[in-house]
TINU-163491 format. One record per residue (C-alpha): residue in one letter; x, y, z; residue number from 1. Coordinates in steps of 0.05 Angstrom, whole numbers. Example, Ala and Ser with C-alpha at 12.3 -4.5 7.8 and 13.67 -1.06 7.14 Angstrom:
<recs>
[rec "A"; [246; -90; 156]; 1]
[rec "S"; [273; -21; 143]; 2]
</recs>
This chain:
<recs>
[rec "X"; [0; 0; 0]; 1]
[rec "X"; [65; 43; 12]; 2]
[rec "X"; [79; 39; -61]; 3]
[rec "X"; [11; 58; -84]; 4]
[rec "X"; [-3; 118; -38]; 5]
[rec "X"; [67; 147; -59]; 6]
[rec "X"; [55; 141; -133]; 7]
[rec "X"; [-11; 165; -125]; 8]
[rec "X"; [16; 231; -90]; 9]
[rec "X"; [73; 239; -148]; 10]
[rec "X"; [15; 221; -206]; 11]
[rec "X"; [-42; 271; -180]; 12]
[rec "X"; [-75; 293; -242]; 13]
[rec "X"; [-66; 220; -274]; 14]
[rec "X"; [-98; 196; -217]; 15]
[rec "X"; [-151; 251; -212]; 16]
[rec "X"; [-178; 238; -279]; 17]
[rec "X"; [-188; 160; -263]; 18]
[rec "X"; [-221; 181; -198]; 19]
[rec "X"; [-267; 234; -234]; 20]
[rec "X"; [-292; 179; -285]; 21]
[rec "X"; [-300; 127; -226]; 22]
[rec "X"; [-341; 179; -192]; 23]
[rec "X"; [-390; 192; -251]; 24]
[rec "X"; [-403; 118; -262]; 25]
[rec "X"; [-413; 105; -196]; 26]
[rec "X"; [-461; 169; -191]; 27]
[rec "X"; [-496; 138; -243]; 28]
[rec "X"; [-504; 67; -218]; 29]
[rec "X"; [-531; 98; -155]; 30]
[rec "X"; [-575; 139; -180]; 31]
[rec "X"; [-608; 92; -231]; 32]
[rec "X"; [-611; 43; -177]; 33]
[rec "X"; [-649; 91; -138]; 34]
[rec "X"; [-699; 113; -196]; 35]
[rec "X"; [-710; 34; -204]; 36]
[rec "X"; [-720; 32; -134]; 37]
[rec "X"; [-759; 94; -134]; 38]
[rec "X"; [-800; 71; -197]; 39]
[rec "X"; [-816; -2; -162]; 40]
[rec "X"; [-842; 23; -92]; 41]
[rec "X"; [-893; 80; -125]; 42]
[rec "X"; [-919; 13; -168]; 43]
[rec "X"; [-931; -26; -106]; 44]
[rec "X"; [-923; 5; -46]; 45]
[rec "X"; [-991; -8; -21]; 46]
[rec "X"; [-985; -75; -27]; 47]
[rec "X"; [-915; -81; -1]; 48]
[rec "X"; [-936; -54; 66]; 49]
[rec "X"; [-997; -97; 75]; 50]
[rec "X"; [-986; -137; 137]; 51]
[rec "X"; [-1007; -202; 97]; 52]
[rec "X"; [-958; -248; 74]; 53]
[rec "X"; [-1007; -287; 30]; 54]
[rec "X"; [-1071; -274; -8]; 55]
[rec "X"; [-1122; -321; -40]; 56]
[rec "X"; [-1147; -304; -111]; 57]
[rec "X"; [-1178; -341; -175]; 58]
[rec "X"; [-1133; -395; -203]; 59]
[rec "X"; [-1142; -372; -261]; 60]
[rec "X"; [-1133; -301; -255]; 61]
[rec "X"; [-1060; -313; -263]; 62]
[rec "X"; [-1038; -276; -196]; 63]
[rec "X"; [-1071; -208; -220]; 64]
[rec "X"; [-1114; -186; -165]; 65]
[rec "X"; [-1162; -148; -214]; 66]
[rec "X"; [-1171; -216; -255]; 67]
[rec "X"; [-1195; -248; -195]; 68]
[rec "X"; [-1275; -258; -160]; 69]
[rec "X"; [-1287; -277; -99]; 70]
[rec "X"; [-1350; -281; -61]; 71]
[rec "X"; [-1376; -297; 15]; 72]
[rec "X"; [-1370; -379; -4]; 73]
[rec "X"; [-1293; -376; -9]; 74]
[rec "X"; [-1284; -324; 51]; 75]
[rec "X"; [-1319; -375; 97]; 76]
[rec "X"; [-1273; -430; 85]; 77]
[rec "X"; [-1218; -389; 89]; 78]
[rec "X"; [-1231; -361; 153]; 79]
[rec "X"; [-1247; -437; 176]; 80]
[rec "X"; [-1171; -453; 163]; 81]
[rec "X"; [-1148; -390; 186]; 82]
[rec "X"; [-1187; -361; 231]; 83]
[rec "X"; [-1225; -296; 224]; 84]
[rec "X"; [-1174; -255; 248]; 85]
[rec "X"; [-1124; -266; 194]; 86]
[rec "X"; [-1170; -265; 132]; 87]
[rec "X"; [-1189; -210; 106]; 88]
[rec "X"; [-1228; -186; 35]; 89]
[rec "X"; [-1198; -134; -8]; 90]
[rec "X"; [-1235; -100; -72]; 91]
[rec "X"; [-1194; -81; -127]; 92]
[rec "X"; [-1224; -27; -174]; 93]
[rec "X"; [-1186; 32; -222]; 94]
[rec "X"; [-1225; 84; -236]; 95]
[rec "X"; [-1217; 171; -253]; 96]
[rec "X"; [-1237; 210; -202]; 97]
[rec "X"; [-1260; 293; -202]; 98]
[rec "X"; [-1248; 343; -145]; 99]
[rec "X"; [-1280; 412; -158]; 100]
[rec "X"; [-1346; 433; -173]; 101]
[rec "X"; [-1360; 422; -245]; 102]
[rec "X"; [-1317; 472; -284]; 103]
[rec "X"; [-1264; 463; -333]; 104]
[rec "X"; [-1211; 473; -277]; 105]
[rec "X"; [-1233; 409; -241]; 106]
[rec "X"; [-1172; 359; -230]; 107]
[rec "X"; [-1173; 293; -246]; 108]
[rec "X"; [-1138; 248; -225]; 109]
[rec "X"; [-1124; 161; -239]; 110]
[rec "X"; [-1135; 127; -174]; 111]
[rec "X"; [-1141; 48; -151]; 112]
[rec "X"; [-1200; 37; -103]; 113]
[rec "X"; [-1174; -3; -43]; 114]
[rec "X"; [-1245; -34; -4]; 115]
[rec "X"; [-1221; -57; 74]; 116]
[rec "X"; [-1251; -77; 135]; 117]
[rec "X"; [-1231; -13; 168]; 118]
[rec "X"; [-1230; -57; 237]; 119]
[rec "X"; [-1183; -111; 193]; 120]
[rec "X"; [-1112; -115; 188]; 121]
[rec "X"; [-1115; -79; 117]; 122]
[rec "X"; [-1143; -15; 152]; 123]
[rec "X"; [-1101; 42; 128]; 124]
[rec "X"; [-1057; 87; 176]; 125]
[rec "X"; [-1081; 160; 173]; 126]
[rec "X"; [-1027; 210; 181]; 127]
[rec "X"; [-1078; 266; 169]; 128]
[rec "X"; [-1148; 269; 180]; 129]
[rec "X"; [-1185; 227; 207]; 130]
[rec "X"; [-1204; 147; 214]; 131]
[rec "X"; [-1261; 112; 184]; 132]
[rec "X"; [-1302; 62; 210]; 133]
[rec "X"; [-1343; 8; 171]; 134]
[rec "X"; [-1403; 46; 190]; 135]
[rec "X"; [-1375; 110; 155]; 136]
[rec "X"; [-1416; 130; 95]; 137]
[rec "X"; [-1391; 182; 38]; 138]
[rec "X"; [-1313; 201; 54]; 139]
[rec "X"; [-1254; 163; 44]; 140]
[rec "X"; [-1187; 164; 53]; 141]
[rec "X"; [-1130; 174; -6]; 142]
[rec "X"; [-1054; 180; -18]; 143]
[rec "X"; [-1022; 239; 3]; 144]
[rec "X"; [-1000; 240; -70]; 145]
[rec "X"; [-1065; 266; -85]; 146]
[rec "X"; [-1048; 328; -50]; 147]
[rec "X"; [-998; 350; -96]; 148]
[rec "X"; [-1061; 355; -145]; 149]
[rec "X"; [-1094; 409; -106]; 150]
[rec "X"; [-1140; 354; -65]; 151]
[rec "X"; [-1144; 373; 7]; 152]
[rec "X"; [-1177; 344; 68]; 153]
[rec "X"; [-1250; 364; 56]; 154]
[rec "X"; [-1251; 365; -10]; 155]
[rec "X"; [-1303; 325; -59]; 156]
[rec "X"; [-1286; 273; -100]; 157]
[rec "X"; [-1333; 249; -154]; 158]
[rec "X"; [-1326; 181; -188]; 159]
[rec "X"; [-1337; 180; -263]; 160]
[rec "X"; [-1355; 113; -262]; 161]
[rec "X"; [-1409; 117; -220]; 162]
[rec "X"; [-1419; 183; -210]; 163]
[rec "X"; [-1423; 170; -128]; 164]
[rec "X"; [-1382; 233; -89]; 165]
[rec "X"; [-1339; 223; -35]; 166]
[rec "X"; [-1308; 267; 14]; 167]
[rec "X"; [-1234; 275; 38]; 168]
[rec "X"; [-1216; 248; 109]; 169]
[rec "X"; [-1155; 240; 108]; 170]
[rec "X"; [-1096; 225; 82]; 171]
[rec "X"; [-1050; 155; 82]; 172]
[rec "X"; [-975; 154; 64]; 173]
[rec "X"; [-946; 107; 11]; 174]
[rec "X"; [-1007; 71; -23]; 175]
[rec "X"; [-1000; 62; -92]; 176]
[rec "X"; [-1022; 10; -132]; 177]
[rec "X"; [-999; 1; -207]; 178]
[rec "X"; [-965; 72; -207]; 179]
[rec "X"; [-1032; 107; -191]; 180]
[rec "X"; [-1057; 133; -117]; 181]
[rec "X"; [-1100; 83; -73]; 182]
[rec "X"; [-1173; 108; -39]; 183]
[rec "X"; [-1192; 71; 13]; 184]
[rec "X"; [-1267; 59; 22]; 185]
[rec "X"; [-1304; 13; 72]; 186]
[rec "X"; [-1344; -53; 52]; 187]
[rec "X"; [-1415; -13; 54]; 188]
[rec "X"; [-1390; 37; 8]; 189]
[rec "X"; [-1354; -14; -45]; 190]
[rec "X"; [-1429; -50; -42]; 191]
[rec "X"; [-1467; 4; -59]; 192]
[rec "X"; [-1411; 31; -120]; 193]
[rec "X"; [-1422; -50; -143]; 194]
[rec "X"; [-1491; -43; -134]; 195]
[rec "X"; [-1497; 23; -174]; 196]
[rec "X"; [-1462; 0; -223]; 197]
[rec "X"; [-1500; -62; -235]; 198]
[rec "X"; [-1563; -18; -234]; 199]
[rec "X"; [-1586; -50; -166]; 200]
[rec "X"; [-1586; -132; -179]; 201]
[rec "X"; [-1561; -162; -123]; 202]
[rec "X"; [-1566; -141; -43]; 203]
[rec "X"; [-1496; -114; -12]; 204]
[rec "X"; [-1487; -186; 22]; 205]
[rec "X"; [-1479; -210; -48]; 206]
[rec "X"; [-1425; -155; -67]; 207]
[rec "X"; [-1359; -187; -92]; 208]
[rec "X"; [-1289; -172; -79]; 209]
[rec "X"; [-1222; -183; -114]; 210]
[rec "X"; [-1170; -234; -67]; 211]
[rec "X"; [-1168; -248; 6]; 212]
[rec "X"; [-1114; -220; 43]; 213]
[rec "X"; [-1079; -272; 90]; 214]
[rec "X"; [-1029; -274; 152]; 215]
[rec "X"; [-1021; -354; 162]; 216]
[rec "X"; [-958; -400; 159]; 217]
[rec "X"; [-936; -440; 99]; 218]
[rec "X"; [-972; -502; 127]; 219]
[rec "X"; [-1036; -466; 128]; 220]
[rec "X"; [-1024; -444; 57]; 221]
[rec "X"; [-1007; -506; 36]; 222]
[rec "X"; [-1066; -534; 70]; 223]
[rec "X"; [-1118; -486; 38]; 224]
[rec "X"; [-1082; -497; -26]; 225]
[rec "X"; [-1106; -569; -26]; 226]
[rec "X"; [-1183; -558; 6]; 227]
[rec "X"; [-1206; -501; -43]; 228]
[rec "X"; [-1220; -513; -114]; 229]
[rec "X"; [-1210; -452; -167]; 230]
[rec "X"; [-1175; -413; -115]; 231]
[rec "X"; [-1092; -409; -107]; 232]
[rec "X"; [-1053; -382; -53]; 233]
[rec "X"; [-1001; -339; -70]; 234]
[rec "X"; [-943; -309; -30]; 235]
[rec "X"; [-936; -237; -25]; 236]
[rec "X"; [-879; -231; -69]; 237]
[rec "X"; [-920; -267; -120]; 238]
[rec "X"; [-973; -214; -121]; 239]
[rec "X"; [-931; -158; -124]; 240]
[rec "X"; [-894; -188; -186]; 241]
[rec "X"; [-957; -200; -218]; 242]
[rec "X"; [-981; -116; -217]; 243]
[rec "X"; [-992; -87; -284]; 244]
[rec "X"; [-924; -67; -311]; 245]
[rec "X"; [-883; -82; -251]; 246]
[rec "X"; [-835; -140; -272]; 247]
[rec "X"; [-826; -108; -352]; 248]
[rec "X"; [-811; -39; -320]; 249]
[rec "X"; [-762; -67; -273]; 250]
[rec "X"; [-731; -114; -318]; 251]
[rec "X"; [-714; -54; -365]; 252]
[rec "X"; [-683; -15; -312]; 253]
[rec "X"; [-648; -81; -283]; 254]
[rec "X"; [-611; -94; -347]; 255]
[rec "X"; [-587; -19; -349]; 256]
[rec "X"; [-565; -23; -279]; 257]
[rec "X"; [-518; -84; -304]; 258]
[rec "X"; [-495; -58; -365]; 259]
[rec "X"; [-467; -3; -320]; 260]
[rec "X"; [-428; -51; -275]; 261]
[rec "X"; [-406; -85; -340]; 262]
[rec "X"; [-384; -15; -372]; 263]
[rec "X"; [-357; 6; -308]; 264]
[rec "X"; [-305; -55; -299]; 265]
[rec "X"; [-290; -53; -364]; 266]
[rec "X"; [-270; 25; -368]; 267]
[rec "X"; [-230; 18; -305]; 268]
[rec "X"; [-197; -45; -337]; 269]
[rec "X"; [-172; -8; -387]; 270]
[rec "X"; [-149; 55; -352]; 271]
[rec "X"; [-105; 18; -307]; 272]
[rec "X"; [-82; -25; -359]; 273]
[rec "X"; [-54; 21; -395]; 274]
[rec "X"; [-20; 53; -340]; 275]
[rec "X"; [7; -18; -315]; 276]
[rec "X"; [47; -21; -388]; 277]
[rec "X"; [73; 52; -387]; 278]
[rec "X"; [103; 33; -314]; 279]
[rec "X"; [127; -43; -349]; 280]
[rec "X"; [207; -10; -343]; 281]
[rec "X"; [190; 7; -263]; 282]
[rec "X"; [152; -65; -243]; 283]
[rec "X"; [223; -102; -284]; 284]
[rec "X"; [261; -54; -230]; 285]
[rec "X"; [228; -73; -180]; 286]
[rec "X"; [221; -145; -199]; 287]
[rec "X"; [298; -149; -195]; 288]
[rec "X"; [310; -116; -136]; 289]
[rec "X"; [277; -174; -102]; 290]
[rec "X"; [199; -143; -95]; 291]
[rec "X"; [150; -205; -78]; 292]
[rec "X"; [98; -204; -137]; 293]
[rec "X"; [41; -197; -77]; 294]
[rec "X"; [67; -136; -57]; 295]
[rec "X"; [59; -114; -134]; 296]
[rec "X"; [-7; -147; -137]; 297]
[rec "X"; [-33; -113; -72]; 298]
[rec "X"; [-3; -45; -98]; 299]
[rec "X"; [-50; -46; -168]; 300]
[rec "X"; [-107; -70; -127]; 301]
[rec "X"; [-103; -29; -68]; 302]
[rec "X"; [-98; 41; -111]; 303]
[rec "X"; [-166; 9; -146]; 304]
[rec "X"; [-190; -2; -85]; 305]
[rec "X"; [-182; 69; -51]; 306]
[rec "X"; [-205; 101; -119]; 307]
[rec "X"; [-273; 61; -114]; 308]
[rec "X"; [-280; 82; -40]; 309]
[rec "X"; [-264; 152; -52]; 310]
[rec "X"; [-301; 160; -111]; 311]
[rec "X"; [-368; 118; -66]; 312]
[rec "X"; [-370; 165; -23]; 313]
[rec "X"; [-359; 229; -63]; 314]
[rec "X"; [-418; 198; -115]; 315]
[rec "X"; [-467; 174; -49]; 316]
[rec "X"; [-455; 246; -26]; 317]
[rec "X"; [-483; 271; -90]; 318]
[rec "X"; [-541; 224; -100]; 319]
[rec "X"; [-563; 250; -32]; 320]
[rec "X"; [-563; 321; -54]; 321]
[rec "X"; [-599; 315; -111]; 322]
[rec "X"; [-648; 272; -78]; 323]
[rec "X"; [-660; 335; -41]; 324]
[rec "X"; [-666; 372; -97]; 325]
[rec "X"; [-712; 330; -135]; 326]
[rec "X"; [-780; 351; -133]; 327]
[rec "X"; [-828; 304; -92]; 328]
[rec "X"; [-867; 270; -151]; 329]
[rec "X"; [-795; 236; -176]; 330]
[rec "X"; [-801; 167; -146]; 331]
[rec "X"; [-733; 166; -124]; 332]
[rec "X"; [-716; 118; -62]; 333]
[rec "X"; [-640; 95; -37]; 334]
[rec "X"; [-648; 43; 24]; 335]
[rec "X"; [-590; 28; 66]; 336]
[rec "X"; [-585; -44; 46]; 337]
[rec "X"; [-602; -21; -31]; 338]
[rec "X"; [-537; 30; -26]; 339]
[rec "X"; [-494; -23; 17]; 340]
[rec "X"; [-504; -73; -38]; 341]
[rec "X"; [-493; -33; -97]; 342]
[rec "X"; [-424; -3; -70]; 343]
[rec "X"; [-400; -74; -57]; 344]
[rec "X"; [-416; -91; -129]; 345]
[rec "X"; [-381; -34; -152]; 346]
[rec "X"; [-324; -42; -110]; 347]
[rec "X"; [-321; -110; -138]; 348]
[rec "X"; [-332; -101; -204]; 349]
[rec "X"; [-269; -50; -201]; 350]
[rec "X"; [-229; -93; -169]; 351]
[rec "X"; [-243; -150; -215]; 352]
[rec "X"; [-225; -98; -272]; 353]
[rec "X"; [-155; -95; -234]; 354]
[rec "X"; [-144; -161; -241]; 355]
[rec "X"; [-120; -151; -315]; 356]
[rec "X"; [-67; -110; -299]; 357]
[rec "X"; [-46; -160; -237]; 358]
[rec "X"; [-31; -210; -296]; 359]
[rec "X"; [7; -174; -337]; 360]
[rec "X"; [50; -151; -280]; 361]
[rec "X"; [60; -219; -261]; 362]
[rec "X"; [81; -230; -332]; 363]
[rec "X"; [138; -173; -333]; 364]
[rec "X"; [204; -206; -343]; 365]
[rec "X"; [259; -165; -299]; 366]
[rec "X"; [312; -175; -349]; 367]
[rec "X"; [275; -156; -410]; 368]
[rec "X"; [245; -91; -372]; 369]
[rec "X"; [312; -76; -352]; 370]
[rec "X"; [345; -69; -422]; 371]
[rec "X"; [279; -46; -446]; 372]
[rec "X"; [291; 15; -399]; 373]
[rec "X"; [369; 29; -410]; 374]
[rec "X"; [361; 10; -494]; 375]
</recs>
């Protein structure tokens, strides 16, 4: 390390320039890990932070939750396996919603209609407003999102499906569902939208939902799995995948993300490549002097090594500031175990770069760098 930290401070602007082009890629990686990030949680946040591990939906709705109908037959056995407790229904609807009062200035707005037992374990968190109960009739409660459209607590919200308004309790914090806001509504009120919109056939007990929302163990899922027919248990992760756009959007952004590491390596590789044969005369030196070939090694990789650090940190302080600056509707999220993760690929992705030039210093030949040097 000796070696590398004292060529480093004779070689500052060669060294400066590798460090500035480290720092850009790794500014990039991080921040088109974050938008991917960013990008996935405002598709599926709301079902992310449901406290159910497992939900029960058509079999063959293929794990879309707005494919799927349920009614009051499959909730009972359910809820004989599981208990009542740990069951719960959830309606699925997307609809366009108006706040205003009728004039051209009205917003609209695409929303996903999210129907709860408000006593259940899907009952939202308000973190403005107030609650609702299953008895509440005409308000809901929507994604702070919606605020950033000029929709306030209070205001009126007419569906255009329907044409039934709704007033603003309160607002929830990260509920979106298929990159669109979530509105939480109670079981009565879901009934009579069904029942509206089927011009009245059917009484709310025959109102049908979506999935079933479920907290059990494996062996429960396994075992309801086997009792009902036309219904499949899915794992969380399985529904989440299974959201409108979710897997092609991050697939995109995935491959991106690894043609960066790939780029990255590679352009390191060849900057310190090319440096490793302009010093060829200096390793031969050094070669015959009696220098252990793992104290060459660990030179090359240990000036990698502080250049990936140095330029980490520079590039994670940067990401953070414009995260700052970004404006609130850029889904942008960096998690601690997200940023952890993608430094350590980075890091190792430059050092594997590194490892060119480790071979061709171990190829050097003293003698012929010698003469090479004095010819």
């Amino acid at each position: 390390m000796f070696l590398a930290l004292r060529e480093m401070r004779h070689s500052k602007a060669r060294y400066s320039l590798i460090m500035v082009i480290m720092l850009l890629v790794s500014f990039l990686v991080l921040f088109v890990t974050g938008l991917a990030r960013g990008l996935a949680y405002a598709n599926i946040s709301a079902v992310e932070n449901m406290p159910a591990n497992y939900f029960a939906v058509q079999s063959d709705a293929e794990h879309t939750f707005r494919r799927s109908v349920l009614g009051g037959t499959e909730l009972e056995a359910v809820r004989a396996v599981t208990g009542e407790a740990n069951a719960t229904p959830l309606a699925v609807q997307m609809s366009t919603v108006t706040a205003g009062t009728g004039n051209a200035d009205d917003v609209k707005a695409d929303i996903t209609y999210f129907a709860v037992d408000m006593n259940g374990m899907l009952a939202p968190k308000v973190v403005q407003g107030d609650k609702l109960t299953n008895d509440t009739t005409g308000s809901v409660l929507v994604d702070k999102k919606l605020e950033q459209s000029g929709i306030t607590i209070g205001s009126t919200l007419r569906d255009q499906a329907t044409g039934k308004s709704f007033t603003v309790a309160g607002f929830v914090k990260d509920s979106s569902y298929s990159h669109t806001p979530v509105v939480y509504i109670n079981q009565q009120e879901w009934q009579e939208m069904k029942q509206g919109a089927s011009q009245g056939g059917g009484s709310p007990q025959e109102a049908s939902f979506n999935v079933i929302a479920l907290n059990i163990t494996a062996d429960q899922a396994a075992e309801l799995n086997g009792k009902l027919d036309h219904v499949e248990i899915i794992t969380q992760k399985q529904a989440i995948e299974s959201i409108p756009g979710y897997s092609a959007e991050q697939g995109s952004l995935l491959m991106m993300i690894v043609f960066l590491f790939v780029i990255a390596a590679f352009v390191l590789a060849v900057f310190f490549y090319v440096i490793t044969i302009q010093k060829t005369s200096q390793f031969g030196i050094l070669k015959a002097m009696g220098t252990k070939m793992s104290y060459l090694a660990w030179s090359v990789v240990g000036q990698v090594m502080i250049l990936s650090i140095a330029s980490l940190v520079v590039s994670l302080a940067l990401t953070f500031g414009m995260n700052m600056a970004l404006p609130d509707s850029m889904p942008f999220q960096l998690e601690p175990m997200t940023i952890l993760w993608t430094s350590l690929l980075f890091i190792g992705m430059s050092l594997c770069g590194s490892l060119i030039s480790v071979v061709r210093v171990a190829k050097v030949d003293a003698l012929e760098a010698i003469g090479r040097a004095y010819a």
